[in-house]
C-alpha positions as CSV (number, residue, x, y, z in Angstrom):
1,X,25.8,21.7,-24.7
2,X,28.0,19.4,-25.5
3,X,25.3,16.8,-27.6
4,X,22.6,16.0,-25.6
5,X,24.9,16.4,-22.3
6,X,25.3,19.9,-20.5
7,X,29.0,21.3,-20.1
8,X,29.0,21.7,-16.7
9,X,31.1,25.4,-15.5
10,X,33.6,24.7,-12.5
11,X,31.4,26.4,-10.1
12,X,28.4,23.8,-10.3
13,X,30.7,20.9,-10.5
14,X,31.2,19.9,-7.2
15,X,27.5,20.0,-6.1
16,X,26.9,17.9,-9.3
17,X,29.4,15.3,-8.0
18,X,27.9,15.2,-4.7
19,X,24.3,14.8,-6.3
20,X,25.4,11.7,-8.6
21,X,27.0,10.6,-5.2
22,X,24.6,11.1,-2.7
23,X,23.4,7.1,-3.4
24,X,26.9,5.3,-2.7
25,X,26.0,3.6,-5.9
26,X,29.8,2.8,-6.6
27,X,32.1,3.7,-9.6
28,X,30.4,2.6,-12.9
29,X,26.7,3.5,-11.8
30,X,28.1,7.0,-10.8
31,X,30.3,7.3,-14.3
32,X,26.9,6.0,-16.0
33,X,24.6,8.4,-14.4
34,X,26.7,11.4,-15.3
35,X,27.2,10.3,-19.1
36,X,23.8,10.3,-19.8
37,X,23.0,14.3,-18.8
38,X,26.8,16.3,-18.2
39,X,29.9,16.5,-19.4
40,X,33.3,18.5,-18.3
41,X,37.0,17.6,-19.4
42,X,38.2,15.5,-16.4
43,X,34.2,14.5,-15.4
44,X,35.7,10.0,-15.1
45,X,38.4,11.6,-13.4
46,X,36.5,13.7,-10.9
47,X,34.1,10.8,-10.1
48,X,36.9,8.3,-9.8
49,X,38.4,10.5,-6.9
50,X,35.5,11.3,-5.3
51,X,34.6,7.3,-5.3
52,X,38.0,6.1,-4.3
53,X,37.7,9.1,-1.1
54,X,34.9,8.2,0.0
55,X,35.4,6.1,3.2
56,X,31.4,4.3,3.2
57,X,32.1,3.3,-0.3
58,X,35.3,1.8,0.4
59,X,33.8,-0.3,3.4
60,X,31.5,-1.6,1.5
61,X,33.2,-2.1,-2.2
62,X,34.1,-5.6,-1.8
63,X,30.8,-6.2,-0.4
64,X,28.6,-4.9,-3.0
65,X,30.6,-6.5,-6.3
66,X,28.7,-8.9,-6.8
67,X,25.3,-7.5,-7.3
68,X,24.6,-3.8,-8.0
69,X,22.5,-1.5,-6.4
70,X,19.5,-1.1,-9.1
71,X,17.9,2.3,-9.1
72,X,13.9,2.2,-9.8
73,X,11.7,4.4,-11.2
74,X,9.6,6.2,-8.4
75,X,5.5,5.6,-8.8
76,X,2.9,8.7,-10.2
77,X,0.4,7.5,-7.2
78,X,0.7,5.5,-3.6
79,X,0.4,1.9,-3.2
80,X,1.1,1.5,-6.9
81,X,4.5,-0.6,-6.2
82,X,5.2,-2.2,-3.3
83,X,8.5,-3.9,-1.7
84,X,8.5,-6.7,0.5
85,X,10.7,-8.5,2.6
86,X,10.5,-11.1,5.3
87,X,13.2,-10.7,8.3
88,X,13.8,-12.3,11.6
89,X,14.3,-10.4,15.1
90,X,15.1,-11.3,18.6
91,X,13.1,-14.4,17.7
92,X,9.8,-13.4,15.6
93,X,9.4,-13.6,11.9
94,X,8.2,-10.4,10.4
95,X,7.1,-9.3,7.0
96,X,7.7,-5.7,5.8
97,X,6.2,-4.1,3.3
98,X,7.2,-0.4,1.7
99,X,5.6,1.9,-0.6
100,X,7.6,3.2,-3.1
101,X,6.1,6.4,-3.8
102,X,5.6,7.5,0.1
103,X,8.0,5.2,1.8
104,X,5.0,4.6,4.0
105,X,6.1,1.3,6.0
106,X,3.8,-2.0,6.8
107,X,4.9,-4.4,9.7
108,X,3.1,-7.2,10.8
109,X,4.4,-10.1,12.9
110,X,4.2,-13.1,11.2
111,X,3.3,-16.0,13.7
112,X,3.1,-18.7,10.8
113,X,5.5,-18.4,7.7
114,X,2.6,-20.4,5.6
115,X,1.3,-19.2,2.3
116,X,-1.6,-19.0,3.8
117,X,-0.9,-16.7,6.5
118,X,1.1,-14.5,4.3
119,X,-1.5,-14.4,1.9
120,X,-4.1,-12.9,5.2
121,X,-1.8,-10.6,6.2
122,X,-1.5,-9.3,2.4
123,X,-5.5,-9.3,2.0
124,X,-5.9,-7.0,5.1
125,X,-3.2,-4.3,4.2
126,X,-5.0,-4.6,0.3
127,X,-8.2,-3.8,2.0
128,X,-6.7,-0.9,3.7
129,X,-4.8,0.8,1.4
130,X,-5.9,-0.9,-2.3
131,X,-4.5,-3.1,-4.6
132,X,-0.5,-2.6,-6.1
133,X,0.1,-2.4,-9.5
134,X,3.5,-4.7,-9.3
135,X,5.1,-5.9,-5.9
C-alpha cells in the first residue's frame, strides 16, 4: 500500500491499464481513475502511452475536447434512473429511453414532437415498468 492506493506488481499491471482503459475515457479521466485506487513508479507514464497508442482514442481526441465523457454511478434497482434522448431516422422522430441499471431499451415512434405527446408516451412506459427516481 502505498497510502490508500495499492502498489500494483509488474505482473497485474497491464491488465490494470487495460481495465482503466476499456471506456476510451481519454488521458486525464484515465490518470484520475488510477490515482484514486493504484500506484506504480511510471503508472502517468504507462497511461500516457497506452492513450497516445491507442488508434479509437486518437480518432476521436479532437472530437471529444470539448466535453468529457461523465461516468455515473450505476442504480441498486431497475427503472430507478432513466436516460432519454430524442433522435431522427430515415424520416421519423423517435424517443429512446434506457435503463441504467439493466440497459433495458424503450423505443417508441414519436408521430407529434408536442409536450403532450411526449408526456403519453412517458405515462404508458411509467405504467409498465413504474415510476424513475431521476431521468
Amino acid at each position: 500500500m502505498r497510502g490508500t492506493r495499492l502498489v500494483l506488481p509488474k505482473e497485474c499491471r497491464a491488465e490494470a491499464l487495460k481495465k482503466l482503459h476499456d471506456g476510451h475515457f481519454g488521458l486525464v479521466s484515465c490518470k484520475k481513475r488510477a490515482r484514486e485506487v493504484m500506484y506504480w513508479p511510471s503508472l502517468n507514464t504507462d497511461i500516457e502511452n497506452l492513450v497516445k497508442s491507442c488508434l479509437l482514442c486518437q480518432k476521436y481526441s479532437r472530437a471529444n475536447q470539448n466535453e468529457p465523457i461523465v461516468s455515473r454511478d450505476i442504480p441498486d434497482r431497475p427503472w430507478s434512473t432513466l436516460g432519454m434522448d430524442f433522435f431522427k431516422l430515415n424520416g421519423k422522430n423517435y424517443l429512446l429511453v434506457i435503463d441504467y441499471y439493466s440497459k433495458y431499451v424503450e423505443l417508441d415512434v414519436m408521430h407529434s414532437m408536442t409536450a403532450l405527446s411526449v408526456i403519453n408516451h412517458l405515462q404508458a412506459m411509467f405504467a409498465r415498468h413504474g415510476l424513475p427516481d431521476e431521468i
